[in-house]
C-alpha positions as CSV (number, residue, x, y, z in Angstrom):
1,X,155.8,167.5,208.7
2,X,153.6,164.1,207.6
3,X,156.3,161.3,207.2
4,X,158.8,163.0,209.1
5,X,159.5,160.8,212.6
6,X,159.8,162.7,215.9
7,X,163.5,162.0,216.2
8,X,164.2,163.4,212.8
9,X,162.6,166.7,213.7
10,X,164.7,166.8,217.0
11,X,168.0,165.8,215.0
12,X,167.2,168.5,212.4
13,X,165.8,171.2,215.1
14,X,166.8,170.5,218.3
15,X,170.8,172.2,218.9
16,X,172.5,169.0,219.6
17,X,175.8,168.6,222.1
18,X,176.5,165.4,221.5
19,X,177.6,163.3,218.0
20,X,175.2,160.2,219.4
21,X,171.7,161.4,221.8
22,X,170.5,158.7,223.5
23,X,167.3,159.7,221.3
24,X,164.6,158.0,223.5
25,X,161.1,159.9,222.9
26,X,159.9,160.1,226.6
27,X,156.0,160.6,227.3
28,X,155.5,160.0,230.7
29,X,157.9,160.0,234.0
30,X,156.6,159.3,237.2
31,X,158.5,158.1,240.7
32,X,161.7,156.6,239.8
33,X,160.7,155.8,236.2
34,X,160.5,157.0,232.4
35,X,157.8,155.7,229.8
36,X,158.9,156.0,226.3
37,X,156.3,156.2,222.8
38,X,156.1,152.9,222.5
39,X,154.9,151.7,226.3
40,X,158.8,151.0,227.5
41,X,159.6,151.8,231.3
42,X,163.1,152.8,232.6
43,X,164.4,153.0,235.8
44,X,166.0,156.4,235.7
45,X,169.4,155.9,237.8
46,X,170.6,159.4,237.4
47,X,167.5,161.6,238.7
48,X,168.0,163.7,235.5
49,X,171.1,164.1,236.7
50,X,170.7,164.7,240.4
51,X,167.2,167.2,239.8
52,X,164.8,164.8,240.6
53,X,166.1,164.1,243.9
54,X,162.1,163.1,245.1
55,X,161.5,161.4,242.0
56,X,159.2,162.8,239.4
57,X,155.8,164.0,238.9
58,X,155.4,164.2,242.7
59,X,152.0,164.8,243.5
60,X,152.4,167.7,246.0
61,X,154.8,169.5,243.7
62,X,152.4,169.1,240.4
63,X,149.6,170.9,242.8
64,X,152.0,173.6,243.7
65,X,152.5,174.3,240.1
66,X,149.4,174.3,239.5
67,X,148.3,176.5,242.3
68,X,151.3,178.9,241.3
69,X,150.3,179.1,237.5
70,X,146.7,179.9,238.1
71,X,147.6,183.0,240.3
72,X,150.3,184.4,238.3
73,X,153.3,183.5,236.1
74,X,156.2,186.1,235.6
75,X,155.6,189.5,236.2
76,X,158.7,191.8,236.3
77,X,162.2,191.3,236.5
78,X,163.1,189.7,239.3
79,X,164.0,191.8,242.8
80,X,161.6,194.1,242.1
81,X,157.8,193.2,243.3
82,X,157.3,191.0,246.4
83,X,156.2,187.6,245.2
84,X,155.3,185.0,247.6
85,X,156.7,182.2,246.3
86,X,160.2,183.7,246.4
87,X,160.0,184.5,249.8
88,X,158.6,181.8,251.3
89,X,161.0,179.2,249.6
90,X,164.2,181.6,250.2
91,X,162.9,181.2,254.3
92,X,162.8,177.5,254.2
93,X,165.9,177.8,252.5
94,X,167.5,179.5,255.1
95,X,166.1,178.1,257.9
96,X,167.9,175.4,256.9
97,X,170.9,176.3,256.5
98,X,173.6,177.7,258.8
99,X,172.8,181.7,260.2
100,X,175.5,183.1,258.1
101,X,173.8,182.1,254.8
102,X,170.3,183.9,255.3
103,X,169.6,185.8,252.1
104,X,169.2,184.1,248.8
105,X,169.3,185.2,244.9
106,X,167.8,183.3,242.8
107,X,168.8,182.2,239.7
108,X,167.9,180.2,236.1
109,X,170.5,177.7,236.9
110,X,173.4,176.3,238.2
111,X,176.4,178.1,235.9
112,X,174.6,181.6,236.6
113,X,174.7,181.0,240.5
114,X,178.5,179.8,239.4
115,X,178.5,183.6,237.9
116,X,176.6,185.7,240.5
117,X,178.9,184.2,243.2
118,X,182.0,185.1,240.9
119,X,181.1,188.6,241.0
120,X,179.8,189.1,244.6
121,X,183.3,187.7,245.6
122,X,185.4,190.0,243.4
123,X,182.4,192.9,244.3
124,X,183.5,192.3,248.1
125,X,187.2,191.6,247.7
126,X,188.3,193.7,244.7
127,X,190.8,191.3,244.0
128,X,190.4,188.9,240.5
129,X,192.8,185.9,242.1
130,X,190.5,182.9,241.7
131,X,191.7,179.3,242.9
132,X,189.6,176.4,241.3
133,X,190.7,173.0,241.0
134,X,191.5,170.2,238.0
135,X,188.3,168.1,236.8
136,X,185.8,170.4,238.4
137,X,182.7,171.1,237.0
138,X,181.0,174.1,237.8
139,X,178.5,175.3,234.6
140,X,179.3,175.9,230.9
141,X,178.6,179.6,230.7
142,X,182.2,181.4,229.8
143,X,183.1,182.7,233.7
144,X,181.9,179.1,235.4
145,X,183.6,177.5,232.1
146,X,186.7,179.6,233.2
147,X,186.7,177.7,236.5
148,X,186.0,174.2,234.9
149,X,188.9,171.9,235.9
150,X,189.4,170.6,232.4
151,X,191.4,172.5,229.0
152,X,189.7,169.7,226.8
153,X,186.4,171.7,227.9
154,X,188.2,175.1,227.6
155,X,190.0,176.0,224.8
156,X,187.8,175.9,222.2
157,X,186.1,178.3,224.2
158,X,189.4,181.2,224.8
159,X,189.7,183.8,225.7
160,X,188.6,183.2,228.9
161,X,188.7,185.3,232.4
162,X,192.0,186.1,233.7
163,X,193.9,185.3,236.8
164,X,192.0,181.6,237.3
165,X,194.5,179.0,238.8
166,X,193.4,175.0,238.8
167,X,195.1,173.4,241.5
168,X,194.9,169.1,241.9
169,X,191.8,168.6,244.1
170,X,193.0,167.7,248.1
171,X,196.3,169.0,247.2
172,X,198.8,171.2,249.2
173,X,199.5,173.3,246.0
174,X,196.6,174.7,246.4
175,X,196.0,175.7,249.9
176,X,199.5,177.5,249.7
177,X,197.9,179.5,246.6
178,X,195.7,181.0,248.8
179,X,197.3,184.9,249.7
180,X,196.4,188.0,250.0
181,X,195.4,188.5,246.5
182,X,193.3,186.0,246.3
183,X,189.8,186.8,245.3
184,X,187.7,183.1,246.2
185,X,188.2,179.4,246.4
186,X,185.7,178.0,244.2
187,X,185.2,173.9,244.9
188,X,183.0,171.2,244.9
189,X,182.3,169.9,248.2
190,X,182.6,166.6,246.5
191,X,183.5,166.8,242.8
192,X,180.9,165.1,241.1
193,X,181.9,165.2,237.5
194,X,185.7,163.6,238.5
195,X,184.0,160.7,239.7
196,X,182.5,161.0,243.0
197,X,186.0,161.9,244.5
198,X,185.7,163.0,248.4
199,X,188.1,165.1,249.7
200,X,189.7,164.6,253.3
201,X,188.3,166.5,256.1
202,X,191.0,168.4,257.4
203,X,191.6,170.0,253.8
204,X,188.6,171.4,253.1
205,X,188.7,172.5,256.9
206,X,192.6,174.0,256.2
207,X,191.1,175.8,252.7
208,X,188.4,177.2,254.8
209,X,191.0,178.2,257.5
210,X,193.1,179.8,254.9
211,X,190.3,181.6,253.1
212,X,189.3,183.2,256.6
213,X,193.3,184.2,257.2
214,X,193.6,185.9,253.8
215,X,190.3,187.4,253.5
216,X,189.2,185.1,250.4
217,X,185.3,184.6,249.4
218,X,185.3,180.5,250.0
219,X,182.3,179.5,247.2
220,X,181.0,176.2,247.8
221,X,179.3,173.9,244.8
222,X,176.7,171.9,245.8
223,X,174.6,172.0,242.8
224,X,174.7,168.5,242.8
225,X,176.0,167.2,246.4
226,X,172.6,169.2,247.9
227,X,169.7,168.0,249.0
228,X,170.2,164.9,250.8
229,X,172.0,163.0,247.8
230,X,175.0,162.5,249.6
231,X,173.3,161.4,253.2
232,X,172.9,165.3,254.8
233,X,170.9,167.8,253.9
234,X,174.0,169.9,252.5
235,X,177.3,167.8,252.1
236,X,179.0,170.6,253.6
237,X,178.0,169.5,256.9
238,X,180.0,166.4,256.9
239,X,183.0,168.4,256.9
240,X,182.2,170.5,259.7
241,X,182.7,173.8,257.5
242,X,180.4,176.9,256.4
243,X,181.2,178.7,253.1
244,X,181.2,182.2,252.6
245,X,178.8,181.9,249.6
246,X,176.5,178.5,248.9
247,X,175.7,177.3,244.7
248,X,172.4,175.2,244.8
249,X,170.7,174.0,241.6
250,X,169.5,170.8,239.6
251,X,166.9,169.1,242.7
252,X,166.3,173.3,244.2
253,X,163.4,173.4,241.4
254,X,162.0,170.4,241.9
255,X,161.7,169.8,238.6
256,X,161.5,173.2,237.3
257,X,164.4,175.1,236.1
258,X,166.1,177.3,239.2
259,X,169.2,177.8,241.0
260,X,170.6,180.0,243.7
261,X,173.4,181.1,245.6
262,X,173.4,182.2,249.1
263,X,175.2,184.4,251.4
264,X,175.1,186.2,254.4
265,X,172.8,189.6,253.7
266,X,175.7,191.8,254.6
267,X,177.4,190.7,251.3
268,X,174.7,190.2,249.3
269,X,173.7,193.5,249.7
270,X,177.3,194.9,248.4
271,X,175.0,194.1,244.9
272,X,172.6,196.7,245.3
273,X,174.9,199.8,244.8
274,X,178.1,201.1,242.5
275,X,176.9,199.8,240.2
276,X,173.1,199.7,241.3
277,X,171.6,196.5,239.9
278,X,175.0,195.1,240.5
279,X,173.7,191.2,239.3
280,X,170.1,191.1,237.4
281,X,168.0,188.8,236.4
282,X,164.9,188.6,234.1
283,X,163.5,185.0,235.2
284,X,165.6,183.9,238.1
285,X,163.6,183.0,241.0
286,X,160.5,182.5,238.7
287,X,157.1,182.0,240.9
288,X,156.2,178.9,239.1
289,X,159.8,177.1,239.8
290,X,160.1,178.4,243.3
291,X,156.6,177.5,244.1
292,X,158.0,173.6,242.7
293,X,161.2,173.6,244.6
294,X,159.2,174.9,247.6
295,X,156.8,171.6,247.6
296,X,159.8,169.4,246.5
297,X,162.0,170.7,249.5
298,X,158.9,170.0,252.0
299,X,158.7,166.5,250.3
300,X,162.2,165.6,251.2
301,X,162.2,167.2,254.9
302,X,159.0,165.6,255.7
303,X,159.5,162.1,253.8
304,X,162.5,161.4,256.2
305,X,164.2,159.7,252.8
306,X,168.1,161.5,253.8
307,X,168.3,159.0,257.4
308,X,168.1,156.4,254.5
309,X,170.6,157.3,252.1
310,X,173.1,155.8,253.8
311,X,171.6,152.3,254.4
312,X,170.8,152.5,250.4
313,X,174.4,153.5,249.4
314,X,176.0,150.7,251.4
315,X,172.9,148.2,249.9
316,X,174.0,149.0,246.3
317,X,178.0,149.0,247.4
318,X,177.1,145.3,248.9
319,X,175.0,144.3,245.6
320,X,176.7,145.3,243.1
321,X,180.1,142.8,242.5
322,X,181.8,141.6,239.2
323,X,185.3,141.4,238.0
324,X,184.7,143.9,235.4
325,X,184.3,146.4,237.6
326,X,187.4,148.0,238.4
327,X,186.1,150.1,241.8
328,X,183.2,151.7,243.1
329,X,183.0,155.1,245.0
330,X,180.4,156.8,246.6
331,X,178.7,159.2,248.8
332,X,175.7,159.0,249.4
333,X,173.2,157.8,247.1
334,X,175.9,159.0,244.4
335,X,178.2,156.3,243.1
336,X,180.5,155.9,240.4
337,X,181.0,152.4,239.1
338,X,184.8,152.4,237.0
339,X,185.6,150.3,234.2
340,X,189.0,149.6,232.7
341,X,187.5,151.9,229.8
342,X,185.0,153.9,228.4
343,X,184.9,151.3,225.7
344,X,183.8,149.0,228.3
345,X,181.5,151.7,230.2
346,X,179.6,153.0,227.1
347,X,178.8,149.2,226.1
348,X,177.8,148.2,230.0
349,X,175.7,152.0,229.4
350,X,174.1,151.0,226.3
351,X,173.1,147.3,227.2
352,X,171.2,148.8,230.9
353,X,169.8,151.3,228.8
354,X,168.4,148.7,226.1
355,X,167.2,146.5,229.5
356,X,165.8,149.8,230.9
357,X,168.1,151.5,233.4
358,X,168.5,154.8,232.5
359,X,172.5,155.8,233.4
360,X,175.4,158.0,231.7
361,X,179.0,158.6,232.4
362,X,181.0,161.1,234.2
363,X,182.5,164.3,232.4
364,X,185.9,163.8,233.8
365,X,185.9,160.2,234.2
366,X,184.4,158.6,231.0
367,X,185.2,154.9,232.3
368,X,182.6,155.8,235.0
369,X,179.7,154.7,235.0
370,X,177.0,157.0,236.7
371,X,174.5,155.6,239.5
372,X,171.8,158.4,241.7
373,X,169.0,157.1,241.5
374,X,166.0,159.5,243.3
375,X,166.3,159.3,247.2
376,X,162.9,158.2,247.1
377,X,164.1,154.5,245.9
378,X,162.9,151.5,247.8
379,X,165.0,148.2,248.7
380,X,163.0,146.1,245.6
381,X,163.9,148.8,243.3
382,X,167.5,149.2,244.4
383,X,167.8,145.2,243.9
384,X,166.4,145.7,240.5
385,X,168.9,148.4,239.5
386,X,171.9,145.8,241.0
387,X,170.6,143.4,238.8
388,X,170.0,145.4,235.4
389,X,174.0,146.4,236.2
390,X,174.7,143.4,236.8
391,X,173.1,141.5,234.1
392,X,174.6,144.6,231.4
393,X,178.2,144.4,232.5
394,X,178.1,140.5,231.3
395,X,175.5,140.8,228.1
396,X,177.5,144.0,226.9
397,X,179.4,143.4,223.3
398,X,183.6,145.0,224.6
C-alpha cells in the first residue's frame, strides 16, 4: 500500500455511485462542522443529509455509545431477547407521537422501513394496489425503488413490483385512485428529493379521508421531514393528520445507522403469525444505534432548538438574495435554493465547497441547490452560511 494515496485506495475499493465523489478525506466532525487531512473546516449545510439533525459528535450521544458498547453489542436477531436500549428508545418514541402509533420495529435504515411498511400494509389489506407519487424518494432497495417517483431511477432496475401507480404530487388524479382495491398510499409528507415541494393541507387531509373510506394503509415518509427539521417534532402535525403507519430514519440514530416504522400494535402484530416471523431482521434496532438515537432524541427535546427553526428558516430566506437565484423554497430548516441549471448549481456547489460549505443537490431537481444545516445552528453561523452562498453564486465559473 506505500505510495498509494487514501483517495486512490477508496476509488479502487470503495463501490462508487457516482462518476465524480466529492473525494474529501474527513478526520474529524464536530457541531456543525467537518475537518479534512489537511486541517480544512467545512460548514456541513446538509447534516449528512438530514442525520445529524443535533449536529455531530454530541457529547451526550458519544457517552451513550460508549456506555452501550461496554455492556453489550449485538446479541441475537432482533425481537427476540429484551434489550434495554430498544425499549426504552421505542417508549420515548411513542410517547411522542400520536396514541395510534405506539409500537415500533426497528430497522437498518430508511428503504427497509420503506419495505416493512410495504408488507404490513398488503399483510393487513390483502390487496397489492399501491398509489405513490412522481419525484418521490422513498429508499433504493427494489420494493421502495418500485415506489420511487422517477423511471430515470427505475428501469435499469425492472422488473419491478406490480400494481404500483405514480400519480403527480397534490394532484386530484390521485386521490380518485384511491378504491377499494387499494392496498396504501405511500407519500412524503413533504417531498424532499423534488425540491422541498409542500403540499396543500386539505390534500393530504382529503388522501387521508379517502384512505380511511376505502380501507387503504396511509404510509407516511418522514425519514427526512422528522425530527424538528421542518419546525415540529413530526411534519405531519402541520397538517393536522395521523398515518396509519410512520417511516423514520437518517437523524432517529443519531448518528448511528437505524430506522423504523411505526404503527398501532394491533397491526403490527398481524407480523407475528401466517407466516410467523412475518418481517425479520438481523441488526435492526441494534443496542448501540438505539442507545445513540435515544441520547440524540433527548438532545433535541431538551435543547428547545425546534421553537427556533422557524425564526432560522425565515433568517436564511431574508439573507440569502441574488439575481441568479431563480427561487427559494422551504420548510423548516430545509431549503432548496434553484438555479436556471444544474450547470449553474454544480459550479455555485463546487465554488461553497472549495470556500468550505459543505452542500449537494436534489435527486429530482438537479438545479437545486441543497441547504439543512443541523438545528443546532446559531445566528453567526447561519450569516456565515448566507455569505459562503452568497459569495459562490458570484465567484462560480457558468
Amino acid at each position: 500500500m506505500s505510495g498509494i494515496s487514501n483517495k486512490q485506495l477508496f476509488l479502487n475499493h470503495v463501490a462508487q455511485t457516482s462518476p465524480e465523489p466529492i473525494g474529501i478525506e474527513m478526520v474529524k466532525a464536530e457541531g456543525i462542522y467537518l475537518y479534512d487531512a489537511d486541517g480544512k473546516k467545512y460548514i456541513d449545510a446538509i447534516s449528512g443529509f438530514s442525520v445529524a439533525n443535533i449536529g455531530h459528535s454530541n457529547p451526550k450521544v458519544v457517552k451513550a455509545v460508549q456506555t452501550q458498547t461496554a455492556q453489550y453489542m449485538h446479541l441475537i436477531v432482533y425481537g427476540e431477547f429484551i434489550e434495554q436500549p430498544q425499549i426504552s428508545y421505542a417508549k420515548l418514541l411513542t410517547d411522542n407521537l400520536p396514541s395510534s402509533l405506539n409500537c415500533v420495529y426497528f430497522t437498518n435504515s430508511g428503504t427497509e422501513a420503506t419495505e416493512g411498511a410495504m408488507k404490513l400494509a398488503k399483510r393487513f389489506t390483502n390487496r397489492s394496489k399501491i398509489i405513490s407519487f412522481n419525484k418521490s424518494y422513498h429508499g433504493s432497495t427494489q420494493g421502495a425503488l418500485s415506489v420511487m417517483g422517477d423511471e430515470y431511477w427505475r428501469n435499469a432496475f425492472r422488473p419491478l413490483l406490480p400494481d404500483v401507480f405514480h400519480f403527480n404530487y397534490g394532484s386530484d388524479e390521485a386521490i380518485n385512485a384511491i378504491d377499494n382495491n387499494t392496498c396504501c398510499v405511500i407519500a412524503e409528507t413533504i417531498q424532499a428529493e423534488a425540491g422541498i415541494i409542500q403540499p396543500k393541507k386539505e390534500w393530504l387531509q382529503t388522501i387521508r379521508k379517502k384512505c380511511d373510506e376505502h380501507g387503504a394503509i396511509l404510509i407516511l415518509d418522514e425519514i427526512q421531514a422528522g425530527f424538528g427539521r421542518t419546525g415540529t417534532l413530526w411534519a405531519f402535525e402541520q397538517f393536522n393528520i395521523v398515518p396509519d403507519i410512520l417511516l423514520l430514519g437518517k437523524a432517529l440514530g443519531g448518528g448511528m445507522p437505524l430506522g423504523a416504522f411505526i404503527a398501532d400494535k394491533k397491526l403490527m402484530n398481524l407480523l407475528t403469525h401466517d407466516p410467523v416471523l412475518g418481517h425479520i431482521t438481523t441488526f435492526g434496532g441494534h443496542p448501540v444505534s438505539c442507545a445513540a438515537g435515544k441520547a440524540a432524541f433527548e438532545v433535541l427535546l431538551d435543547g428547545n432548538f425546534i421553537s427556533s427553526v422557524k425564526n432560522k428558516e425565515q433568517f436564511l430566506i431574508d439573507n440569502i438574495h441574488h439575481k441568479k437565484i431563480k427561487a427559494i423554497r422551504s420548510a423548516g430548516l430545509w431549503m432548496a435554493i434553484e438555479f436556471d441549471s444544474f450547470k449553474t448549481n454544480h459550479a455555485v456547489i463546487q465554488e461553497c465547497i472549495s470556500k468550505g460549505l459543505i452542500t449537494d443537490w436534489f435527486l429530482f431537481a438537479a438545479n437545486c441547490m441543497r441547504i439543512a444545516p443541523p438545528l443546532i445552528t446559531t445566528e453567526n453561523e447561519l450569516k456565515d452560511i448566507c455569505r459562503i452562498v452568497l459569495e459562490s453564486v458570484a465567484d462560480a465559473d457558468f
